[in-house]
Backbone as JSON Lines, residues from 0, in Angstrom:
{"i":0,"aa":"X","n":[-202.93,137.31,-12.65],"ca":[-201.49,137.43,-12.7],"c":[-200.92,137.05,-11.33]}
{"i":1,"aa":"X","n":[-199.93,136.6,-11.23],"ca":[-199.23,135.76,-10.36],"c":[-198.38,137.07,-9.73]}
{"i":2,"aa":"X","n":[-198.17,136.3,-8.0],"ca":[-197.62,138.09,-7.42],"c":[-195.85,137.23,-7.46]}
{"i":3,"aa":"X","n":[-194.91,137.97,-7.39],"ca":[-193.77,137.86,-7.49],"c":[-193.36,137.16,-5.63]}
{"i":4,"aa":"X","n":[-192.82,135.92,-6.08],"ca":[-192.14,135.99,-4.48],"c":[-190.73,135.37,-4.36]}
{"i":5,"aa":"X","n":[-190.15,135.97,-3.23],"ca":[-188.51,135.4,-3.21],"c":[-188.05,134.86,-2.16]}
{"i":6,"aa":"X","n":[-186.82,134.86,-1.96],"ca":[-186.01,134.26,-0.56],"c":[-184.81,135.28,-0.8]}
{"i":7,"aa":"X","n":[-184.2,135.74,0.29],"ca":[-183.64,136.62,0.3],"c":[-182.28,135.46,1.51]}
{"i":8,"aa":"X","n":[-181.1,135.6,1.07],"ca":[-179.92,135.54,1.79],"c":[-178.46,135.3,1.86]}
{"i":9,"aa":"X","n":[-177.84,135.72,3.05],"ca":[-176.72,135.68,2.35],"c":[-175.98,135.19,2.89]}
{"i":10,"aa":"X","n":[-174.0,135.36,2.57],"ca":[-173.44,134.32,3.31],"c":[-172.99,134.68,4.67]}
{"i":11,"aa":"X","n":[-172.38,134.19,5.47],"ca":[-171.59,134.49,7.28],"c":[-170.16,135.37,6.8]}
{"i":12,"aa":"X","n":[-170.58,136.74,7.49],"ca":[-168.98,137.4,6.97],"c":[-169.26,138.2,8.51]}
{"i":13,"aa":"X","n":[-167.79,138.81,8.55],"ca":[-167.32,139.45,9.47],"c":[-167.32,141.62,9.74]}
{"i":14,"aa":"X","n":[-167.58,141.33,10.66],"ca":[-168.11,143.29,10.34],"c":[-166.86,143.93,11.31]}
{"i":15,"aa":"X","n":[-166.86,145.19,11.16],"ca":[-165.17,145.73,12.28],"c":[-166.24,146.14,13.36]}
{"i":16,"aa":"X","n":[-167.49,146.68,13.85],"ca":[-167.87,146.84,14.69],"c":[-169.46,146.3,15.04]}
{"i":17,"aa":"X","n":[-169.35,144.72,15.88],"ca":[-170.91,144.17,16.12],"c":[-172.11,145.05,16.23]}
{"i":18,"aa":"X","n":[-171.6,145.46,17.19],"ca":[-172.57,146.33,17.98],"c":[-172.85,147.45,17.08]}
{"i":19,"aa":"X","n":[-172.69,148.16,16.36],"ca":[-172.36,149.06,15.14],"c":[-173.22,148.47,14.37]}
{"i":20,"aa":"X","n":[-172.89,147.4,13.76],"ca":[-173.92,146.47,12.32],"c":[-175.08,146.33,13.73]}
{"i":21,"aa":"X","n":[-175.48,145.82,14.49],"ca":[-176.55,145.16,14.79],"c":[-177.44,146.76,14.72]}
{"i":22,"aa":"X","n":[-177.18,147.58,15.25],"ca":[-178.15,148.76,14.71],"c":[-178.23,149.19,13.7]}
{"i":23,"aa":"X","n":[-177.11,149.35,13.26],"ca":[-177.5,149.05,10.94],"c":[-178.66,148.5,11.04]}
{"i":24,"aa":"X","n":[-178.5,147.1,11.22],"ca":[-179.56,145.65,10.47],"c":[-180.71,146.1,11.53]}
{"i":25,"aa":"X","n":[-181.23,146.88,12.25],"ca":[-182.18,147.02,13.18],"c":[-182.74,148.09,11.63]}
{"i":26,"aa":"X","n":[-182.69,148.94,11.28],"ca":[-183.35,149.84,10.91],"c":[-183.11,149.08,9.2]}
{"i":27,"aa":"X","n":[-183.12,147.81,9.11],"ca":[-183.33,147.34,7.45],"c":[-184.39,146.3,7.5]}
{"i":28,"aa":"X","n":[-185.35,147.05,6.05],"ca":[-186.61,146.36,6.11],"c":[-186.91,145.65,5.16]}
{"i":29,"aa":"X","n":[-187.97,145.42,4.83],"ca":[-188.12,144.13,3.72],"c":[-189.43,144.0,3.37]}
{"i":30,"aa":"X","n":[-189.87,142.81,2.44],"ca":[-191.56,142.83,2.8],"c":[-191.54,141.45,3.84]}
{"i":31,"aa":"X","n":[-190.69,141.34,4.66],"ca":[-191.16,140.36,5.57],"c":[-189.69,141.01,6.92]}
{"i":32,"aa":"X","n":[-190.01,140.51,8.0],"ca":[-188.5,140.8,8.94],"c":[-187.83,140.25,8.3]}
{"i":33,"aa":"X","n":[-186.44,140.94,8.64],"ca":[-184.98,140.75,8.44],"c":[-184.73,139.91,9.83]}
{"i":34,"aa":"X","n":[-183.93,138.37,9.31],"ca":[-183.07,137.92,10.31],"c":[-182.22,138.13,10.4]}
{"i":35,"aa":"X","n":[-181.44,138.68,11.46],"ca":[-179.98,138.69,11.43],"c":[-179.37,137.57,12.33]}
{"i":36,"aa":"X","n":[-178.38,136.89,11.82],"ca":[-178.19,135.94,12.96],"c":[-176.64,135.74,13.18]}
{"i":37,"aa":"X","n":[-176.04,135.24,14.43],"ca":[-175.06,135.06,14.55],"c":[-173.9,134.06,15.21]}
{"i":38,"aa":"X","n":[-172.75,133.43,14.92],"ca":[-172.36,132.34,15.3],"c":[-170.96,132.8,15.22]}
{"i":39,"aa":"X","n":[-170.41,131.77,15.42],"ca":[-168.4,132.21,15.55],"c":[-167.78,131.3,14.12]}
{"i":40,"aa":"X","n":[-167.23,131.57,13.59],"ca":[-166.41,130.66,12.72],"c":[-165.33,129.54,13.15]}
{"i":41,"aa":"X","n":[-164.95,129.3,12.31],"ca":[-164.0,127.92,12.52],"c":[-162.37,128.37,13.32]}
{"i":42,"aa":"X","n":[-162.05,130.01,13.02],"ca":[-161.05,130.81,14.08],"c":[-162.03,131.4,15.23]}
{"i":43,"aa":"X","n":[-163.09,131.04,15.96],"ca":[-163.63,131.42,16.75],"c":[-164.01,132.97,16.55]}
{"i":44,"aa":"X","n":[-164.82,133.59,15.54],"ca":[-164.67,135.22,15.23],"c":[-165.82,134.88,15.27]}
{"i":45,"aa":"X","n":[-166.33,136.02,15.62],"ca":[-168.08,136.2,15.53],"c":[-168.39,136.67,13.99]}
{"i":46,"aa":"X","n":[-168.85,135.98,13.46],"ca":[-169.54,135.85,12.44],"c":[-171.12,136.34,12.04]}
{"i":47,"aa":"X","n":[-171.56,137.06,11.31],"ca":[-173.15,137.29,11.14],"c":[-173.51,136.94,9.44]}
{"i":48,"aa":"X","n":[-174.72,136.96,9.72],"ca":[-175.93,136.72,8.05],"c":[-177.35,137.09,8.42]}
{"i":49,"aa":"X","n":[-177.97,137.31,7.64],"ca":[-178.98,137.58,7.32],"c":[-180.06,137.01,6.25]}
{"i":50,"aa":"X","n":[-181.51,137.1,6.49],"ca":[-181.96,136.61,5.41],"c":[-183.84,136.91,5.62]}
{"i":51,"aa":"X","n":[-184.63,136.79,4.93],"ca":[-185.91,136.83,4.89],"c":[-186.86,136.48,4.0]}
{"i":52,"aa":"X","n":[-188.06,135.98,4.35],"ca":[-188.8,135.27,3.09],"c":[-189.24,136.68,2.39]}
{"i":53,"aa":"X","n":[-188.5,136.97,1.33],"ca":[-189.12,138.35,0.76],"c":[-187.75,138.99,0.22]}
{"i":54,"aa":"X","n":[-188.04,139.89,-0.21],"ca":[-187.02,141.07,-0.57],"c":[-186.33,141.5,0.58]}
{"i":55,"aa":"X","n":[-185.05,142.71,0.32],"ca":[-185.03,144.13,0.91],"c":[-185.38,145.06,0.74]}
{"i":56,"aa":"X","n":[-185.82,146.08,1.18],"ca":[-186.69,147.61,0.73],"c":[-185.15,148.16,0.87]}
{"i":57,"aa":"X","n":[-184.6,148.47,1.95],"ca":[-183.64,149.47,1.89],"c":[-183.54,149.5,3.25]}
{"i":58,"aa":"X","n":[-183.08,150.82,3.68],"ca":[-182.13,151.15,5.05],"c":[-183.15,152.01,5.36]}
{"i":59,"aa":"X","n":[-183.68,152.38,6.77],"ca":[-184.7,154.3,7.35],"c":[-183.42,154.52,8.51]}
{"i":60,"aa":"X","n":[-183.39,155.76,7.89],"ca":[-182.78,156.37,8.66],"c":[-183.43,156.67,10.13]}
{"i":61,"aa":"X","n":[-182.68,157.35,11.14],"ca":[-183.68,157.66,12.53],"c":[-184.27,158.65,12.35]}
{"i":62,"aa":"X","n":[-184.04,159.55,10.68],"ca":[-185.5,160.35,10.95],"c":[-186.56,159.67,10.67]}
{"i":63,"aa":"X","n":[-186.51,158.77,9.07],"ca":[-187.64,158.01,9.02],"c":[-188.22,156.95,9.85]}
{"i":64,"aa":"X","n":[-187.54,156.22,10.55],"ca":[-187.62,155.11,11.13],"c":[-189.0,154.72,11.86]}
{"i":65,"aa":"X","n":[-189.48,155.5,11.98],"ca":[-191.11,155.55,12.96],"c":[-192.21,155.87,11.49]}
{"i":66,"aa":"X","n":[-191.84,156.01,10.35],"ca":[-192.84,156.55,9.5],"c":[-193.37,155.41,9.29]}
{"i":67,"aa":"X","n":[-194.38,155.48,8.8],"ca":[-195.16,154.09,8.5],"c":[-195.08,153.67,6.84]}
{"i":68,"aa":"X","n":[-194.73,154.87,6.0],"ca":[-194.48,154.47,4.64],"c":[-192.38,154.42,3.97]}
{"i":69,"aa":"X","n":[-191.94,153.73,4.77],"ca":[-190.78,153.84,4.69],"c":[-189.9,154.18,3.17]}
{"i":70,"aa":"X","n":[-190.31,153.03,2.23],"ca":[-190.2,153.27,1.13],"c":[-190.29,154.06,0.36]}
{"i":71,"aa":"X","n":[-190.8,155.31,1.02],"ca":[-190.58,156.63,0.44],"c":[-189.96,157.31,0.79]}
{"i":72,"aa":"X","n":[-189.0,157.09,1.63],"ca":[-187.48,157.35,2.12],"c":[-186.79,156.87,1.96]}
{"i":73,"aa":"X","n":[-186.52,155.74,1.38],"ca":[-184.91,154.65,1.81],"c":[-185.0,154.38,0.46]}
{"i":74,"aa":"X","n":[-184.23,153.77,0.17],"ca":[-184.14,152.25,-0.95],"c":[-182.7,151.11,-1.07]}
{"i":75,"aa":"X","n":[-182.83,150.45,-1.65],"ca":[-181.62,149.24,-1.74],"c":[-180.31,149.86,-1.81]}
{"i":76,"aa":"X","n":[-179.93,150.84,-2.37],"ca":[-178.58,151.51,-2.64],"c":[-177.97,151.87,-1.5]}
{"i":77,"aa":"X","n":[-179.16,152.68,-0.4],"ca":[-178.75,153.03,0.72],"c":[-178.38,151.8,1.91]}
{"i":78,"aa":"X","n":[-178.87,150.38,1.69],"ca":[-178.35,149.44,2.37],"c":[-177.04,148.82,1.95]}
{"i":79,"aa":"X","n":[-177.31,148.74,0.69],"ca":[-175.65,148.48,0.29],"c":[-174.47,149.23,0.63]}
{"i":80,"aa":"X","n":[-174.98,150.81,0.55],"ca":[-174.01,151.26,0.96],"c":[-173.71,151.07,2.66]}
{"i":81,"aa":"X","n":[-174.65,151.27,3.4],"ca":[-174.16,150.57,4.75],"c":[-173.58,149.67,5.04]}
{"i":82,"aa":"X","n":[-174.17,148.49,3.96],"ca":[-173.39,147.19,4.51],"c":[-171.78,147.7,3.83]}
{"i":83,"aa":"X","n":[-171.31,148.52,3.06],"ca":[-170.0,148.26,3.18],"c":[-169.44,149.76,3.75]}
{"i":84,"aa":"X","n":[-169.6,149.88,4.52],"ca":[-169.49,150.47,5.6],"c":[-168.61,149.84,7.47]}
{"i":85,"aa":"X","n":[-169.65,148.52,7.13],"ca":[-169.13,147.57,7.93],"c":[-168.38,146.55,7.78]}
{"i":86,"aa":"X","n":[-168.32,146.46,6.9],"ca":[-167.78,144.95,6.42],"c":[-166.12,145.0,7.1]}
{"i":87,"aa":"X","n":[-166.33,144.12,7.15],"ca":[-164.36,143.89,7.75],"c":[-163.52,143.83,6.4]}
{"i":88,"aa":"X","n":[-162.33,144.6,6.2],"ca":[-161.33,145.32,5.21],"c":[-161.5,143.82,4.33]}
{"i":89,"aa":"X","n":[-161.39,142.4,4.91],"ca":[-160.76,141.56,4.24],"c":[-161.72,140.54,4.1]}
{"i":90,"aa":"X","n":[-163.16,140.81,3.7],"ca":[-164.25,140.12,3.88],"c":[-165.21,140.21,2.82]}
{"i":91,"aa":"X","n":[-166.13,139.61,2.54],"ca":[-167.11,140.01,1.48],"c":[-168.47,139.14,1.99]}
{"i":92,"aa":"X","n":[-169.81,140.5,1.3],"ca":[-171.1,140.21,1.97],"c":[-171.61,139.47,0.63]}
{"i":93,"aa":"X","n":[-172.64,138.41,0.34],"ca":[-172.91,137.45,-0.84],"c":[-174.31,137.92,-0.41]}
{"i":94,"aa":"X","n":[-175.31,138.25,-0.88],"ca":[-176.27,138.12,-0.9],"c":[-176.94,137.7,-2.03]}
{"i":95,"aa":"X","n":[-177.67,136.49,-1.68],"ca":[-178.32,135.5,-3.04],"c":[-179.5,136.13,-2.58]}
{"i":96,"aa":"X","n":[-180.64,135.82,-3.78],"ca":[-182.42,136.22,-3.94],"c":[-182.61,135.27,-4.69]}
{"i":97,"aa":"X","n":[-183.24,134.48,-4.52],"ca":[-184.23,133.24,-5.63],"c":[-185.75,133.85,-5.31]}
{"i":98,"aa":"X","n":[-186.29,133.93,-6.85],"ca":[-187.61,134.28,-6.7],"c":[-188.4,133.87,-8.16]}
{"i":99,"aa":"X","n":[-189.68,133.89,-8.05],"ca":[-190.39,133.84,-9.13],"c":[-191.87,134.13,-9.43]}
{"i":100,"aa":"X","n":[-191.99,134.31,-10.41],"ca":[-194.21,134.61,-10.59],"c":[-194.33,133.36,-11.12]}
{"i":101,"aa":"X","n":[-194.65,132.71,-10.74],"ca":[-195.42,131.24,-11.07],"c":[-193.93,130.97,-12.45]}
{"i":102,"aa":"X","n":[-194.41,130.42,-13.26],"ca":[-193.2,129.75,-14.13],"c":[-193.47,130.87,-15.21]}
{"i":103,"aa":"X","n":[-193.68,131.84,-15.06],"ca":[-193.57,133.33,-16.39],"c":[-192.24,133.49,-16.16]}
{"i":104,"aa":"X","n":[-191.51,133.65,-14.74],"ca":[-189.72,133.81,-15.0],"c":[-189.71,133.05,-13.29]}
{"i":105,"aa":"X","n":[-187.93,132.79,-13.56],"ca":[-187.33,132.25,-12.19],"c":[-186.47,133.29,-12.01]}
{"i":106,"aa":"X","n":[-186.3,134.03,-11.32],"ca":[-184.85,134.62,-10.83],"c":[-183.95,134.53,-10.05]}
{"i":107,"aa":"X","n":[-182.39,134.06,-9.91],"ca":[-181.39,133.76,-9.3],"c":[-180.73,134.98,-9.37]}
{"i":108,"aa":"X","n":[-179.9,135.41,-8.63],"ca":[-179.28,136.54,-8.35],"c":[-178.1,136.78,-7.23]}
{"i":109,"aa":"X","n":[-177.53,137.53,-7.29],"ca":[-176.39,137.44,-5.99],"c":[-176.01,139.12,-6.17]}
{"i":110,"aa":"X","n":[-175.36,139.64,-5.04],"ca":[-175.07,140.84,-5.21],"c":[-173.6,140.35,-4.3]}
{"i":111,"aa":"X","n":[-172.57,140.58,-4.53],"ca":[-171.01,140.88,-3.37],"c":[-170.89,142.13,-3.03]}
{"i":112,"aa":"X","n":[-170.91,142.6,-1.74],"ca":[-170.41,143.6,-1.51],"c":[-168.87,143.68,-0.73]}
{"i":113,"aa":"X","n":[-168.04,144.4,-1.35],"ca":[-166.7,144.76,-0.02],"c":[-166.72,146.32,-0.08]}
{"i":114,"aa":"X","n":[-165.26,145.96,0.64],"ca":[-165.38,147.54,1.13],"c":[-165.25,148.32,-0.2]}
{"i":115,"aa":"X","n":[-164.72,147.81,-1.18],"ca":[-164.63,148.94,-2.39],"c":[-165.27,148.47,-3.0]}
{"i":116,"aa":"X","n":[-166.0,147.66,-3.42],"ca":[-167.03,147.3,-4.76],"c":[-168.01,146.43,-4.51]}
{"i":117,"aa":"X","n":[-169.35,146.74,-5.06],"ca":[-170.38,146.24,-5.2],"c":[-170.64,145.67,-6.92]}
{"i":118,"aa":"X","n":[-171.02,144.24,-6.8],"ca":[-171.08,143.85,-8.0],"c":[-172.42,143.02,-7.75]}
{"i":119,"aa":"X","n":[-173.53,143.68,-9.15],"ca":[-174.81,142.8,-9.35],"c":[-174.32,141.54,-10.02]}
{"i":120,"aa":"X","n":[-174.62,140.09,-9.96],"ca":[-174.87,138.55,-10.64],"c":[-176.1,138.27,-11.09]}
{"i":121,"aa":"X","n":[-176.64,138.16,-12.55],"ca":[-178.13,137.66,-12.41],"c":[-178.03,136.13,-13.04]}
{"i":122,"aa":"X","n":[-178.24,135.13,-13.1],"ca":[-177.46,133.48,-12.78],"c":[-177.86,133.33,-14.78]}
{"i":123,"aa":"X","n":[-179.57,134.13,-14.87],"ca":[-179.82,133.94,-16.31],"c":[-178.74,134.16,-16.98]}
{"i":124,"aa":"X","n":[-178.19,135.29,-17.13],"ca":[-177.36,135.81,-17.62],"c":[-176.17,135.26,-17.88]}
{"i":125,"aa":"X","n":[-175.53,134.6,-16.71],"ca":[-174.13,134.03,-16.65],"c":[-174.18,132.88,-17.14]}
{"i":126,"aa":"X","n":[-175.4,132.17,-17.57],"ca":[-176.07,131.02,-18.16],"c":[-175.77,130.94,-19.36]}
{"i":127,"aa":"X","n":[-176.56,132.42,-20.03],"ca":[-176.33,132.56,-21.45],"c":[-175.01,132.77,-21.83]}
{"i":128,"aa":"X","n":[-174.69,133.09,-21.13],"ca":[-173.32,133.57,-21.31],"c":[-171.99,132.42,-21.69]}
{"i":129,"aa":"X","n":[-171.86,131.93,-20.63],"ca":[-171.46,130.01,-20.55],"c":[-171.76,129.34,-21.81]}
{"i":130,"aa":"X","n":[-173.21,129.34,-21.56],"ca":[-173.55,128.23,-23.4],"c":[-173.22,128.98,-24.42]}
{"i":131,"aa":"X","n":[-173.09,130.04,-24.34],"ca":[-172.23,130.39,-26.01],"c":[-171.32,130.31,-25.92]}
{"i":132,"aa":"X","n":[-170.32,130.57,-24.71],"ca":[-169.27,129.79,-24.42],"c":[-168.91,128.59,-24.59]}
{"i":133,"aa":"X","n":[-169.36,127.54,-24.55],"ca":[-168.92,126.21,-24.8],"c":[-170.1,125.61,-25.95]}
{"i":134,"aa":"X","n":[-170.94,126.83,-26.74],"ca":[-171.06,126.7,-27.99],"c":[-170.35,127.15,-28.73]}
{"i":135,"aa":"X","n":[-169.19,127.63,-28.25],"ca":[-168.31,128.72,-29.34],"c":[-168.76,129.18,-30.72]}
{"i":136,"aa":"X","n":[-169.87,129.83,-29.96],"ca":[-170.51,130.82,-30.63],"c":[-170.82,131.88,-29.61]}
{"i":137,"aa":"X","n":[-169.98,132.97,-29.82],"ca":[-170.41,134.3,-29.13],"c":[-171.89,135.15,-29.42]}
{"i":138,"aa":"X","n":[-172.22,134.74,-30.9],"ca":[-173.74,135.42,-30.87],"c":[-175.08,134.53,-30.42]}
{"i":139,"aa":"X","n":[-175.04,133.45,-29.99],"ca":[-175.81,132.76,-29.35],"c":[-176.35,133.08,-27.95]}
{"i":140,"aa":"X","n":[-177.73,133.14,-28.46],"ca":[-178.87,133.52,-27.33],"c":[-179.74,132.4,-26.86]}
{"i":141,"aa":"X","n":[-180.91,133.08,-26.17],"ca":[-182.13,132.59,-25.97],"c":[-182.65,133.18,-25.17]}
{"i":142,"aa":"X","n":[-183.99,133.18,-25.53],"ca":[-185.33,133.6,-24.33],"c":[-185.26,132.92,-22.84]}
{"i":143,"aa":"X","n":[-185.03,133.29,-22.04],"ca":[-185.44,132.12,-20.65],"c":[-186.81,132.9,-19.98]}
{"i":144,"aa":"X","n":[-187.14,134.06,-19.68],"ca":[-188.55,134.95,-19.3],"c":[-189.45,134.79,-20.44]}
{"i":145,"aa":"X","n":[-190.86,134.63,-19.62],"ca":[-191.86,135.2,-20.47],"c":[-192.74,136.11,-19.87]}
C-alpha cells in the first residue's frame, strides 16, 4: 500500500502583529518544517506565507513545545484558530494541500481563514458539483477515489 503524500501552501496575506505571527509559526509543525517566508507587496506592506512538503499537525503550545510526541497535544483546529487570531481585519489566509497515494485518490483542497470564518474546499467535490451543474442534472454523480 502506497503511503499518502502532499504539498502544503498558501497564499501572501497580512497579519496585525509580525513579530506576534513569527512566534505563532515557530511553534507549528508538520511532517516536514514549516516555511514561513516573507516579502512586501505591491503597497510596500510586509507580507507573509507559508508552506511544506507534507501536511500540518497543529500548533504546541510552550507547555508542549519541548515534548517529543507533539501530536498528542495539539491538532489542526488549534492552528487555525491561531492563524485567525492574526490575520489582519481585512485579509484572508488560503491554504491549498495537493496530495495523493499513488493514483487510488488525488486530493486538492483549500481551507480560507479570516477573522470570522473558516471555510473547508475539497476541489473533488466542487467538481461534482459543477458537472451536474452544467449537466442540469442535480442528481448526477460519480466515483473519483478508489
Amino acid at each position: 500500500m502506497a503511503n499518502y503524500e502532499c504539498v502544503t501552501r498558501s497564499n501572501y496575506f497580512r497579519v496585525k502583529d509580525p513579530e506576534a505571527f513569527r512566534k505563532f509559526m515557530s511553534r507549528v509543525y508538520g511532517s516536514n518544517k514549516v516555511n514561513l517566508w516573507e516579502q512586501k507587496d505591491k503597497e510596500d506592506r510586509l507580507v507573509f506565507g507559508f508552506g511544506l512538503f507534507g501536511g500540518i499537525g497543529g500548533y504546541a503550545s510552550e507547555e508542549t513545545a519541548d515534548d517529543d510526541d507533539l501530536e498528542e497535544y495539539t491538532d489542526y483546529d488549534v492552528f487555525l484558530d491561531g492563524l485567525q487570531k492574526h490575520i489582519a481585519a481585512d485579509d484572508a489566509i488560503i491554504i491549498v494541500e495537493g496530495g495523493n497515494e499513488s493514483l487510488r485518490y488525488i486530493i486538492g483542497s483549500a481551507v480560507v481563514v479570516t477573522r470570522n470564518a473558516i471555510e473547508y474546499f475539497d476541489v473533488t467535490n466542487l467538481a461534482t458539483r459543477r458537472a451536474a451543474e452544467l449537466l442540469e442534472n442535480p442528481q448526477w454523480t460519480t466515483k473519483c477515489n478508489y
